[in-house]
Every structure is written in structure tokens, then in C-alpha cells.
MARVEX-863912 format. One record per residue: x, y, z of N, C-alpha, C in turn. Coordinates in steps of 0.001 Angstrom, whole numbers, plus 500000, padded with zeros to 6 digits. Layout:
BEGIN
XYZXYZXYZ
...
//
This chain:
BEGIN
641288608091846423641076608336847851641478607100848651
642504607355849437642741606162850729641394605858851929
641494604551851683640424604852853217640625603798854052
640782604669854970641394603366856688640035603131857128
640293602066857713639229601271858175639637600682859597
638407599978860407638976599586862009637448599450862415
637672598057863212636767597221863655636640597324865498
635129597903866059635437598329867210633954598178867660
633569597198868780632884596896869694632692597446870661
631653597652871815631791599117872414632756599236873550
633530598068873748634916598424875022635520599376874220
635805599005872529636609599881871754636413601112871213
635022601742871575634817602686871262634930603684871312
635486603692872850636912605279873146638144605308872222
638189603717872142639858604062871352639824604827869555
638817603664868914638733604451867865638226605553867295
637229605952868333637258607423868078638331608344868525
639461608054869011640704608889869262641557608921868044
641306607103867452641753607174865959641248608111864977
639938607838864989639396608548863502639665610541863947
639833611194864865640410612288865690641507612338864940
642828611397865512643923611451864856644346611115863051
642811610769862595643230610916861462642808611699860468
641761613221861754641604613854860790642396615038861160
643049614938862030644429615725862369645807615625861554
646077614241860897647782614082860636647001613192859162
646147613043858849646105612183857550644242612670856745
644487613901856691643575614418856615643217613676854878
644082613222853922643834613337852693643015611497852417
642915611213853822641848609630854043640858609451854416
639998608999854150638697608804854775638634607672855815
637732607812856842637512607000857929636032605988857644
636704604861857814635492603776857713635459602994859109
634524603123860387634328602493861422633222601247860951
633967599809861436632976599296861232632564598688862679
631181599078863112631064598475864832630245597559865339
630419596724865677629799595646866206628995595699867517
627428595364867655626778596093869019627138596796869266
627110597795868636626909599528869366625892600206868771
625658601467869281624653602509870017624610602717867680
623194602576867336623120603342866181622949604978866629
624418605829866238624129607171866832625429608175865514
625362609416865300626754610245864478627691610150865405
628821609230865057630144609131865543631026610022865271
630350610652863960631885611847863314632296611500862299
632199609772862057633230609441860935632636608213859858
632254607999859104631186606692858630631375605377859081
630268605220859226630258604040859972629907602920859315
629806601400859547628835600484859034628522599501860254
627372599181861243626930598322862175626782597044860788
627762595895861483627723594505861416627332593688862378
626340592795861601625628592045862662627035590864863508
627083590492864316627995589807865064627445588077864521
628517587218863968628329586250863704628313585365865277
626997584440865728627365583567866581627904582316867279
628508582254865839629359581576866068630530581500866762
630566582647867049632093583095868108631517584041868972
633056584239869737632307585672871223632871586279870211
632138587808870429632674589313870336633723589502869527
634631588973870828635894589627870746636712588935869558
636358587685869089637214586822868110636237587533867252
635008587209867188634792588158865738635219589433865189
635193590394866006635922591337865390637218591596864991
637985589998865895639460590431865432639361589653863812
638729588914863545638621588234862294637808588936861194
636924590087861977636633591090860642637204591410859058
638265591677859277639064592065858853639051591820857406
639207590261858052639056589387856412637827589226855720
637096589600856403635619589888855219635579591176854795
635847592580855364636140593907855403637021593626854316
638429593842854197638792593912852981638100592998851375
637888592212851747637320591492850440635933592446850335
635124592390850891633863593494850716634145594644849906
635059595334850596635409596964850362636211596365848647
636637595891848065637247595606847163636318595648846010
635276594397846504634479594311845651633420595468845251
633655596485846488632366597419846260633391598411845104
634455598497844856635109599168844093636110600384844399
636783599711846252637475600928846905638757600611846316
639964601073846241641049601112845582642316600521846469
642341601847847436643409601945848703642913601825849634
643413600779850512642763600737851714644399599974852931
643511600872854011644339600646854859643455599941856508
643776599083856970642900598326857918643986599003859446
643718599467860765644724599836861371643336599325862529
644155598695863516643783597939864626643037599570865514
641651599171865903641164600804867026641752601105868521
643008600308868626643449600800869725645199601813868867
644541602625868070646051603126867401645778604374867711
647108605321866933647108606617866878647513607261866070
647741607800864738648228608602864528649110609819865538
650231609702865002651145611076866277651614611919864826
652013612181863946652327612634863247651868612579861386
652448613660860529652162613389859132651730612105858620
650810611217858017651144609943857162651463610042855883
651707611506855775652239611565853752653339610525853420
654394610449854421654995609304854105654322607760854465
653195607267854441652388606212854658651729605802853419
651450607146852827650129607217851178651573607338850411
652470607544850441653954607383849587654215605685849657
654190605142850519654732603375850997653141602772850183
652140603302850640650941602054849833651004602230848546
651203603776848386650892603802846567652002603106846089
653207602812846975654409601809845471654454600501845843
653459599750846655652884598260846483651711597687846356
651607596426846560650442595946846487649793595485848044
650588594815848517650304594381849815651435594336850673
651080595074851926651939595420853257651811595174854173
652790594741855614652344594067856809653423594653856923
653792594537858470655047594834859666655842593443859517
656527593130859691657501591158859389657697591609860873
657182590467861029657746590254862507659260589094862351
659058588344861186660401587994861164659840587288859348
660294588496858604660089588421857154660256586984856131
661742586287856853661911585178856391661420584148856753
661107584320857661659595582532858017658265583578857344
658149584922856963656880585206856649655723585186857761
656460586000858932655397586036860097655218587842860246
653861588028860310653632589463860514652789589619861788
653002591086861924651730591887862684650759592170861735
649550592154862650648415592286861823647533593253862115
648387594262862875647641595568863417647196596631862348
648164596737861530647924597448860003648510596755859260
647626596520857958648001595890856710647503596618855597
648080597219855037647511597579853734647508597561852121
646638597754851572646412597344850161645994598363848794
646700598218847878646757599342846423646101598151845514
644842598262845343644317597608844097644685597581843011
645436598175842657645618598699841160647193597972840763
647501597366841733648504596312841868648427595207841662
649049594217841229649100592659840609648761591667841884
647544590681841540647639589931842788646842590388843970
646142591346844117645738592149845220644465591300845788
643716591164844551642340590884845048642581589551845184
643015588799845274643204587321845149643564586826845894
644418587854846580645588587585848116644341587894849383
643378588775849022642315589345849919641233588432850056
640822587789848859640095586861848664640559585273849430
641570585079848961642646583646849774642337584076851422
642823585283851726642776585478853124641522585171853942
640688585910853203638953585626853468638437584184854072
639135583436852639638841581968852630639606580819853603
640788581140853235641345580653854549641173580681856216
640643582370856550640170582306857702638824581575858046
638337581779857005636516581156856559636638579459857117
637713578849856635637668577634856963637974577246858318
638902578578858870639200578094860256638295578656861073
637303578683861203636149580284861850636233579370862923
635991578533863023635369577307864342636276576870865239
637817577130864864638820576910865591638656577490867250
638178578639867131637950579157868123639670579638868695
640356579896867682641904580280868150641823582165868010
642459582654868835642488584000869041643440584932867894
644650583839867505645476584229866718644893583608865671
644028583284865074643793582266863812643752583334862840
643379584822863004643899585595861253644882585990861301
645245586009862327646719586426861909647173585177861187
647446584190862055647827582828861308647655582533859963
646317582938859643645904583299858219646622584021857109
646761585234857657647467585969857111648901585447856648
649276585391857849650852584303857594650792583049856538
650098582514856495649147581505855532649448582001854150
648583582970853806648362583706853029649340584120851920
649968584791853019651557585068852410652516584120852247
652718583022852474653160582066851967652773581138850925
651661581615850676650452580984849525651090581616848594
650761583207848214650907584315847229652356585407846864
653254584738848321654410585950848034654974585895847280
654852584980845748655367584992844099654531586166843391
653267585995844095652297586487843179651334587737843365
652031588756844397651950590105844579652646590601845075
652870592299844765653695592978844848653945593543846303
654743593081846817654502592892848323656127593945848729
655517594759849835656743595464850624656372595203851796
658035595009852704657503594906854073657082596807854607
656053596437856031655863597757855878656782597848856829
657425599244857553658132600025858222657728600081859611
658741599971860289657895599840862166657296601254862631
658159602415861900657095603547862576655668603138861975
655345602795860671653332602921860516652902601816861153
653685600807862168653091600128862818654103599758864226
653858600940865058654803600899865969654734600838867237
654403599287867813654558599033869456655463599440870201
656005600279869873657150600658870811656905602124871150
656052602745870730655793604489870910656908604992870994
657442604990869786658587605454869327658572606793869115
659698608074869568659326609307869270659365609535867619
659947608520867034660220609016865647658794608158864691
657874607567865425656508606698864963656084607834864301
654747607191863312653865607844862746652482607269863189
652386606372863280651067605283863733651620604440864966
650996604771866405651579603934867437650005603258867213
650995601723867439649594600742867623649775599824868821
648775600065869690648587599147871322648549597830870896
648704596808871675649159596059871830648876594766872902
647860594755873195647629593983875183647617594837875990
648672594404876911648544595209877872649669596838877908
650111596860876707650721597957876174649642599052876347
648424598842876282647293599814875892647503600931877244
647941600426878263647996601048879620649579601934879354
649776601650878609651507602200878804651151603612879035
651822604836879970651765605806880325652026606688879151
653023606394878303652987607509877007651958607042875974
651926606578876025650423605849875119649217606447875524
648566606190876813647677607067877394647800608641877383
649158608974877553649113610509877619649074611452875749
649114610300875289648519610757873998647136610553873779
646717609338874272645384609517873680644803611094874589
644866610857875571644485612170876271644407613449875808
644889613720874765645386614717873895643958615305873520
642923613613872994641802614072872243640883613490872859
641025613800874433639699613841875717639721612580875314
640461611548875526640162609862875919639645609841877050
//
């Protein structure tokens, strides 16, 4: 069983419930893991887990740094496939070709420019059962762990980038494809993922609208 996951505080809580919507519309064969930070204990629709908010940071940096404790967690509890997709996304179409791309690697990102090893970090995903997996998840963890105090907005991503320059000998790594991670709301996308102030973009909105945003 695949299971996507997405980290969402309550500004974000319209968006990812449009996600976990769209993914039981176009990727029905995944399970939905919300994990939410200060919000309402209430049935969202889709499983949830409330994490306490570390105070060491605002809000908003903690949850973008979730991530890296979320995958190492979910690993250790004994999940397999997992896919992390930022809660301002969408599914627009099938992801059979998405569970085709994770099952033939180990670890996946968007290259924002492959040969310096710089990614997006809107979706990244991971096949346990692949060489290197848990180790690359674990490094990531740790590396962000050390920078927690930086107080930098980009610091997991940075991490990540980190990361992959640490391990890209030592897992089975594909770049992923711009439709499953696609700022451009591309008609030919499978996963449009917002972006800043992209989130306002008029075809972007007129999809989420689809599922009463």
C-alpha cells in the first residue's frame, strides 16, 4: 500500500482537504496520512495524526521541516511506500503512472537543476524495499536536526540538497518528472503543486473549486 502524506496547519486546512478529495478521486489505490499541527481534534475524512508544534520555531517553519521527522517515523513504524506531497497540491488526473515511477526507485525529487543536485521539495518520494532508503531518510532527519535553530525558511530543502549529495552513490535514485510535481498547471500534469504566490493563480483556483474550496 502507497501512502501520501502532507503537513497542514489550519491556514492549510482548505487546501489539503482538496488534496486528500483529489486523492480519493484519481489515486484511489493510496492511503491519506494528514499530519496537522494546532488544529480542531475533529473526522477530517482521511487519517490524521495532531503533532505537538516544536517551540522552537513559528508554525510555519515547523511544518515546512516536518517532513524530515515524518518520513523517518513512518519508516520506522514499518510503512514501505511513501509519498510526502506539499497541502497546497492537486491531483488533476490518473497517478497509475506515479505508483509505476516509485515502485522502480528508491528515492525521488523534481531537479531543479540535477547536476548541482538542487531539487523541489514539494513531493519527494520513497520505495523502502530499495537500497539506501532508510539511511538517506535518516541523514535527512539529522541534518535538518542540526540546522533547526537556523531559523532559515529554505533550510530542508537545503537539507535535502545536502542529503543528496551525501548519498547519490548510495541509493537508487530517479529524477522525478515535472507533471507529479508541476508548478506550471500544466494541461498534461498529474499532481499540480502551488507554489507562493502561484496559490492564487486563476487555473489553480478554478480547480480547487471543483471540490467546494
Amino acid at each position: 500500500m502507497i501512502t501520501v502524506f502532507s503537513v497542514a496547519n489550519k491556514p492549510y486546512l482548505k487546501y489539503i482537504n482538496v488534496l486528500s478529495a483529489s486523492i480519493k478521486k484519481y489515486f484511489p489505490e493510496a492511503n491519506f496520512l494528514g499530519c496537522l499541527i494546532n488544529c480542531p481534534d475533529k473526522d477530517y475524512g482521511f487519517d490524521v495524526r495532531h503533532i505537538e508544534h516544536d517551540k522552537r520555531m513559528s508554525e510555519p517553519n515547523f511544518c515546512a521541516g516536518l517532513r524530515t521527522k515524518i518520513f523517518r517515523d513512518l519508516l520506522d513504524e514499518g510503512y514501505k511506500t511513501l509519498i510526502y506531497v506539499d497541502a497546497d497540491s492537486c491531483f488533476i488526473r490518473s497517478a497509475k503512472e506515479l505508483i509505476e515511477h516509485v515502485n522502480s526507485c528508491g528515492v525521488s525529487m523534481r531537479p531543479k537543476s540535477l547536476e548541482e543536485g538542487r531539487f523541489a521539495s514539494g513531493v519527494i518520494t520513497c520505495n523502502a524495499s530499495k537500497k539506501g532508503v532508510r539511511d538517506f531518510f535518516e541523514s535527512y532527519r539529522k541534518n535538518y536536526q542540526e540546522n533547526i535553530e537556523s531559523g532559515d525558511w529554505f533550510s530542508d530543502q537545503k537539507m535535502l540538497n545536502k542529503t543528496y549529495q551525501e548519498l547519490k552513490n548510495h541509493i537508487d535514485f530517479k529524477p522525478l518528472p515535472n507533471k507529479f510535481c508541476d508548478v506550471w498547471f500544466s494541461d498534461d500534469g498529474v499532481l499540480w503543486t502551488a507554489k507562493g504566490t502561484t496559490r492564487s493563480n486563476e487555473k489553480f483556483i478554478k480547480k480547487l473549486n471543483e471540490y467546494e474550496y
